[in-house]
C-alpha positions in Angstrom: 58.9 -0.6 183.6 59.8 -2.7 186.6 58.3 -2.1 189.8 60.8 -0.5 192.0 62.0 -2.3 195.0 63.4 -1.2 198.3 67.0 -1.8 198.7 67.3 -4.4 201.7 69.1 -3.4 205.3 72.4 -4.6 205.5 72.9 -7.6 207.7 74.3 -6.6 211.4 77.5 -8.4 211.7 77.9 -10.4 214.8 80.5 -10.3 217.4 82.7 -12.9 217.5 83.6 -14.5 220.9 86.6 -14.6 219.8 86.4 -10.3 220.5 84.2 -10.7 223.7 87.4 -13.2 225.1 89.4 -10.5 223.9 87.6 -7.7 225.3 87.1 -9.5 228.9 91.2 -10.3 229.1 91.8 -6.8 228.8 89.4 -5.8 231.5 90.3 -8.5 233.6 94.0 -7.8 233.1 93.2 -3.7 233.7 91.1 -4.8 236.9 94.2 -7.1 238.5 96.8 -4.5 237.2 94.7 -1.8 239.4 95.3 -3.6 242.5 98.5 -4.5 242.1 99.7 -0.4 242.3 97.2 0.1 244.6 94.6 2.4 242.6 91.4 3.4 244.2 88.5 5.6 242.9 88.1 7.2 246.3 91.4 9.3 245.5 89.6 11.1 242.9 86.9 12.7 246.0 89.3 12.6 248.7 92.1 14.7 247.3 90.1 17.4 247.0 89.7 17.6 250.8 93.5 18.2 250.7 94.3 21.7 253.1 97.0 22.5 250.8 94.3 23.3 248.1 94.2 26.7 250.1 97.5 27.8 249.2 97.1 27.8 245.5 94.7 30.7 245.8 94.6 33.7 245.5 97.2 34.0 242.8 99.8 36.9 243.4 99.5 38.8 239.7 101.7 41.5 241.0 104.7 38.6 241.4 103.7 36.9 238.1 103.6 40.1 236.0 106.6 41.4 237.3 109.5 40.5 234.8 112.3 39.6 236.2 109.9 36.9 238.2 108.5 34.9 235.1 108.6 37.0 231.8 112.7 36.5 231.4 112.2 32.9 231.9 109.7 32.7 229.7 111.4 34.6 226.7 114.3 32.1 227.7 111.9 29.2 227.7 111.3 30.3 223.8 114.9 31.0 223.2 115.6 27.1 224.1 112.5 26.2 222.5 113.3 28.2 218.7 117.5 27.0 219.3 116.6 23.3 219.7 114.1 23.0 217.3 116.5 24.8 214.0 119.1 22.6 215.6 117.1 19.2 216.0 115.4 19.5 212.6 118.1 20.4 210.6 120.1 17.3 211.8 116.8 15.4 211.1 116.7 16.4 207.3 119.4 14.1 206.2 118.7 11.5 208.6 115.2 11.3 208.2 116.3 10.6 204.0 119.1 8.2 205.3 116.5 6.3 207.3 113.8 5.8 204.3 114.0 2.6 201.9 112.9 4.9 199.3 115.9 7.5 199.5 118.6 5.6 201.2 122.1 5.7 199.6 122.4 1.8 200.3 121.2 -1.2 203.0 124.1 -0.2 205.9 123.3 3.2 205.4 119.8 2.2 206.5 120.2 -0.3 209.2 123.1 2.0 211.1 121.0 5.3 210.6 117.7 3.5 212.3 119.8 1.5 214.8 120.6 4.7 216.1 117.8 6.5 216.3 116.0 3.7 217.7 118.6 4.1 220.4 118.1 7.9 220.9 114.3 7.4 220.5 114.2 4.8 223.3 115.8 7.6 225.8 113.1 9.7 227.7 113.9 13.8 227.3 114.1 13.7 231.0 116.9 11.4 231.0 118.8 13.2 228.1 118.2 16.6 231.0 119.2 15.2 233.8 122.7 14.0 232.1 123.4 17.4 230.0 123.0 18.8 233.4 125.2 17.0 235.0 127.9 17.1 232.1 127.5 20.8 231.4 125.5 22.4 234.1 122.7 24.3 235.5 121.1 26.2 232.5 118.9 27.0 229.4 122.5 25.4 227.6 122.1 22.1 228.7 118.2 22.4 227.7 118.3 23.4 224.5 120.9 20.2 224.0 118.1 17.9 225.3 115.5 19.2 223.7 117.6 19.4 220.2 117.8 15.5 220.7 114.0 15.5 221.3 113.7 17.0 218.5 116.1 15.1 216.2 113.9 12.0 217.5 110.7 12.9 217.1 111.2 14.6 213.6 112.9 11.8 212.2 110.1 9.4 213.4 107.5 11.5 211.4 109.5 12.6 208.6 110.8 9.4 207.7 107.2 7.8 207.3 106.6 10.6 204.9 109.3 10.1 202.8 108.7 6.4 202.8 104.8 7.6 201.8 106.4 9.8 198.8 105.5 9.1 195.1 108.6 7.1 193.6 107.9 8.1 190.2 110.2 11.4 189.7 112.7 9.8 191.9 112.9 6.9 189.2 112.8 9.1 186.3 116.0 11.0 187.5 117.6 8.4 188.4 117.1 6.7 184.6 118.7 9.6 183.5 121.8 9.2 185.5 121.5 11.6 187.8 123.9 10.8 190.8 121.9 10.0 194.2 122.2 13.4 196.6 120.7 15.5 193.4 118.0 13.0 192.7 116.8 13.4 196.0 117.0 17.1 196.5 114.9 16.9 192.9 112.8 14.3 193.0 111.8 14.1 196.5 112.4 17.0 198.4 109.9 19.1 196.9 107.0 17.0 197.3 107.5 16.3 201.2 109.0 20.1 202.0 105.4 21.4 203.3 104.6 18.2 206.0 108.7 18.8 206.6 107.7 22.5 207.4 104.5 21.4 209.4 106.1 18.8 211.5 109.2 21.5 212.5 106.2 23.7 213.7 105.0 20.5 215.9 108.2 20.1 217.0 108.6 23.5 218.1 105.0 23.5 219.6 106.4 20.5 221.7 109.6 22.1 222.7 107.2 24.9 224.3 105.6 22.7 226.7 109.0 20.0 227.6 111.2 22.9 228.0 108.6 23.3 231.0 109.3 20.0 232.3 113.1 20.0 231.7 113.5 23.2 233.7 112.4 21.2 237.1 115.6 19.8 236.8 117.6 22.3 236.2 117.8 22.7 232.3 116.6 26.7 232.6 113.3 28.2 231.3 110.3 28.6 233.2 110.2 25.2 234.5 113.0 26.4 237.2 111.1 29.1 238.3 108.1 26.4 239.3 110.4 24.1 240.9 111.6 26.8 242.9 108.5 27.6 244.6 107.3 24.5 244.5 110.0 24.1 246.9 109.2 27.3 249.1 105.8 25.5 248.9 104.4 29.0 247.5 101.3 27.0 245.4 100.1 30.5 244.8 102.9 31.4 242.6 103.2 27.9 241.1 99.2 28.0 240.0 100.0 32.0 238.3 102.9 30.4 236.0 101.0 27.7 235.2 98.2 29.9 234.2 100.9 31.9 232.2 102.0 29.0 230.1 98.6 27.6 229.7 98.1 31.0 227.3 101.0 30.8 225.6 101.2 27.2 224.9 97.0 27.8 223.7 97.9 30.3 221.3 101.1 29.1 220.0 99.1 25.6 219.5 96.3 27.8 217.2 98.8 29.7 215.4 101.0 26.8 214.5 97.5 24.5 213.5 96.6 27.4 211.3 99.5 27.0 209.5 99.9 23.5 209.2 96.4 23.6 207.5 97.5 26.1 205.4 100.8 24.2 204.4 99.5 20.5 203.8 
């Protein structure tokens, strides 16, 4: 029997310079970039000697309880929330299939379907606010229109690349048989990319929850108008009790909707 040997150590690899050049440009270009906006790590010690620190505390529970206050805008925060995200991924479902290689009816189908979505993707939710705003008005109407788009955006980004990741096999074999092209799909493809479909919509929903916070500061309802408002009457106290509020609800809705994305894919 041969004498057993110890299996060598692996080799270290060596760092190229080729990375250290690569590695020094990016800290030389973060460096220069620094100064040009004028960042300085003093601002991280000195704004907390900021006197308007004392008007964030103590937080008035009696006013953020009360429900006419925050808890209306809040159940109208979800109402945008649950409208744009049914609305948003629905729309996404066919797109989302129009935009794949795999299940596209054809090549102009594909380019005109991703030309636009690159468009709508390339538009900040902010931006899509600020104009329903002005088109429609003040109110959770024009928010749940921005957010749908938000939604519609960042579903198709995500559902698309799972399409595009599905197993062409089925999708072949009905399409041998002569099965026409809206029936192979819902058959062959469908099926097998419903669950991430389902755990991405939750996402998107989880999402909503938190921008429907920033679209309100502009007038696109939900809570966010009620911070914006006393941010305004400079009443920090109030402003630190909502934003305590939403950190709950955004924490559990985040577990709840993780849970069941684990459960689904």
């Amino acid at each position: 029997m041969p004498p057993i040997t110890s299996p060598s150590r692996p080799v270290r690899p060596r760092v190229r310079i080729r990375t250290w050049a690569l590695v020094v440009a990016i800290l030389t270009y973060t460096v220069a970039a620094g100064r040009t906006v004028g960042f300085d790590l003093a601002t991280f010690w000195q704004v907390w000697s900021n006197p308007l620190w004392e008007k964030f505390w103590p937080i008035p529970w009696r006013w953020v309880i009360n429900r006419h206050n925050v808890l209306d805008p809040l159940v109208e925060t979800f109402q945008i929330a649950i409208v744009s995200t049914l609305l948003g991924c629905g729309i996404a479902l066919p797109v989302a299939f129009a935009m794949s290689p795999l299940t596209t009816p054809n090549r102009l189908v594909l380019v005109v379907s991703r030309s636009i979505m690159n468009v709508v993707r390339a538009v900040p939710d902010l931006f899509w606010a600020k104009l329903l705003v002005t088109a429609v008005g003040i109110g959770a109407f024009a928010g749940s229109w921005a957010l749908s788009v938000f939604s519609l955006a960042v579903m198709v980004k995500l559902f698309s690349e799972t399409v595009d990741a599905a197993d062409p096999r089925p999708l072949e074999a009905a399409r041998a048989a002569g099965g026409r092209h809206v029936p192979v799909v819902r058959t062959g493809v469908l099926p097998s990319v419903l669950p991430e479909y389902v755990a991405y919509g939750l996402y998107v929903f989880e999402l909503n929850i938190r921008a429907s916070v920033v679209l309100g500061l502009v007038g696109a309802g939900g809570i966010g108008r009620v911070v914006e408002a006393q941010r305004q009457y400079f009443r920090f106290d109030r402003v630190l009790g909502v934003l305590v509020i939403v950190f709950v609800v955004v924490f559990v809705i985040e577990h709840v909707s993780v849970a069941i994305r684990k459960r689904l894919v």
